[in-house]
C-alpha positions in Angstrom: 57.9 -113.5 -142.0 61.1 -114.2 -144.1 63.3 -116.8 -142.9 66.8 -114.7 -142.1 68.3 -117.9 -143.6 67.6 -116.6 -146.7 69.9 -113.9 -146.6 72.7 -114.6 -149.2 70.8 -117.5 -151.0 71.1 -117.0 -154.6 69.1 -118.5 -157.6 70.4 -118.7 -161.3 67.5 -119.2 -163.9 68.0 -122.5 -165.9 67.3 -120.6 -169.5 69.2 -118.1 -171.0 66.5 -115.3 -172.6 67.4 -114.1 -176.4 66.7 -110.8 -176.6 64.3 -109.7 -179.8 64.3 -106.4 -181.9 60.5 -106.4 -181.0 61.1 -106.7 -177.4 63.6 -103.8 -177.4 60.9 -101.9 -179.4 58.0 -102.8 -177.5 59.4 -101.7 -174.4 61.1 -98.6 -175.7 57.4 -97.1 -177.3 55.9 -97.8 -173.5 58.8 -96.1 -172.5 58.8 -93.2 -174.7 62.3 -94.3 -176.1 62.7 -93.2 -179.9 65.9 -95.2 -180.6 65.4 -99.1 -180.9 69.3 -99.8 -181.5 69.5 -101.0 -177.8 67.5 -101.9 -174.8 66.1 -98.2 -172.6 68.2 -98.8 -169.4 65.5 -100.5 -167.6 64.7 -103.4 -170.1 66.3 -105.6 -167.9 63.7 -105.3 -165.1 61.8 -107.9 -167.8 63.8 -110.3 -167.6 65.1 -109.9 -164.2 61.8 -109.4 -162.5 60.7 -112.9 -163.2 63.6 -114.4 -162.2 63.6 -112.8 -158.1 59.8 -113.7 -158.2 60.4 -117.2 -158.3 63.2 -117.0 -156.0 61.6 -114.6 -153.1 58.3 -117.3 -153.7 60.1 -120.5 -152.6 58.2 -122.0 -149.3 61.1 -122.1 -148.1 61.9 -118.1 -147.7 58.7 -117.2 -146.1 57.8 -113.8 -148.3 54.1 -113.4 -147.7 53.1 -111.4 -150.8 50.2 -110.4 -149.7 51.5 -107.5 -147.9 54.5 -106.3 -150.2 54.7 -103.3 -152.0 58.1 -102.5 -154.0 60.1 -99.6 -152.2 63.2 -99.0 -154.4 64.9 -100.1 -157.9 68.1 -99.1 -159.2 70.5 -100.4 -162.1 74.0 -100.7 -163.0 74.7 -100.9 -166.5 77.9 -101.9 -167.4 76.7 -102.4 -171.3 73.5 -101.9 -173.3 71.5 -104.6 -174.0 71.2 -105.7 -177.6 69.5 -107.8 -180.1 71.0 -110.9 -180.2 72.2 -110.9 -176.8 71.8 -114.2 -174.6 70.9 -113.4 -171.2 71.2 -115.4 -168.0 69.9 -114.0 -164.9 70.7 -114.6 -161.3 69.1 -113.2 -158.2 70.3 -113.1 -154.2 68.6 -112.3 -151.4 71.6 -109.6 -150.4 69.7 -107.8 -147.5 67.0 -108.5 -144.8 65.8 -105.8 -142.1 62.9 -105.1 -139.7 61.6 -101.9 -139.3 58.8 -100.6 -137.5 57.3 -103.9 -137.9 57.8 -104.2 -141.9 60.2 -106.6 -143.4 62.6 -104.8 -145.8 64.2 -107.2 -148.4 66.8 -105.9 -150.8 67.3 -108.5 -154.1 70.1 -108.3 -155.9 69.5 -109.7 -159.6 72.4 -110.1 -162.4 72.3 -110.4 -165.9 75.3 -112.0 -167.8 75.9 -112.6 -171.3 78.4 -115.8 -170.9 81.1 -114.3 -168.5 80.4 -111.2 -168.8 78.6 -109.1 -166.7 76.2 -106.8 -168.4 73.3 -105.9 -165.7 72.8 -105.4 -162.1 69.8 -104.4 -160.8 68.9 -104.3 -157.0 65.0 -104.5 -155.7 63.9 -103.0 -152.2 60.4 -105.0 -151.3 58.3 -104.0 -148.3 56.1 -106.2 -146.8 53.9 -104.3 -144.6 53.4 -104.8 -140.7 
């Protein structure tokens, strides 16, 4: 069960990740995206993805993987991603529920380019009763 305590923690990744002109294009062809001069809108699940995994897998936040299965993703974009760009991603546990017996996590995960804010993305995870 995940520790309620959780709730609000936040993680910040230690490394900034430089975005490629082969990354953009390698996930724009699995995408079906024709233009490589930015990131498809949901490049930053890449980068992001990593970043709650470690956080939600801490001992101390009790997510029993086992049992989740990922209920929800949505993005705000507030600018594409580019080449060049130099990303650092943060991730907080915003949101905790039970309901009929699952847990239902909602991770909040930022990507910022220096001060500015280029990416939100927010996770729902179910971990099944």
């Amino acid at each position: 069960m995940l520790n309620p305590d959780s709730v609000g923690r936040t993680f910040t990744g230690a490394e900034f990740v430089s975005v490629t002109q082969s990354q953009i294009e390698e996930f724009a062809r699995v995408v079906g995206e024709t233009d490589f001069s930015v990131a498809p809108p949901t490049f930053s699940i890449r980068i992001t993805l990593a970043q709650s995994q470690e956080l939600l897998s801490h001992p101390d936040v009790g997510l029993d993987w086992t049992r989740l299965v990922h209920g929800d993703q949505k993005f705000e974009i507030h600018r594409p991603i580019v080449v060049g760009d130099k990303l650092k991603c943060s991730s907080t546990i915003e949101n905790y529920k039970v309901a009929a017996g699952n847990e239902i996590v909602t991770v909040r995960s930022d990507l910022h380019s220096e001060s500015e804010l280029v990416v939100s993305t927010w996770s729902t995870l179910v971990v099944r009763a």
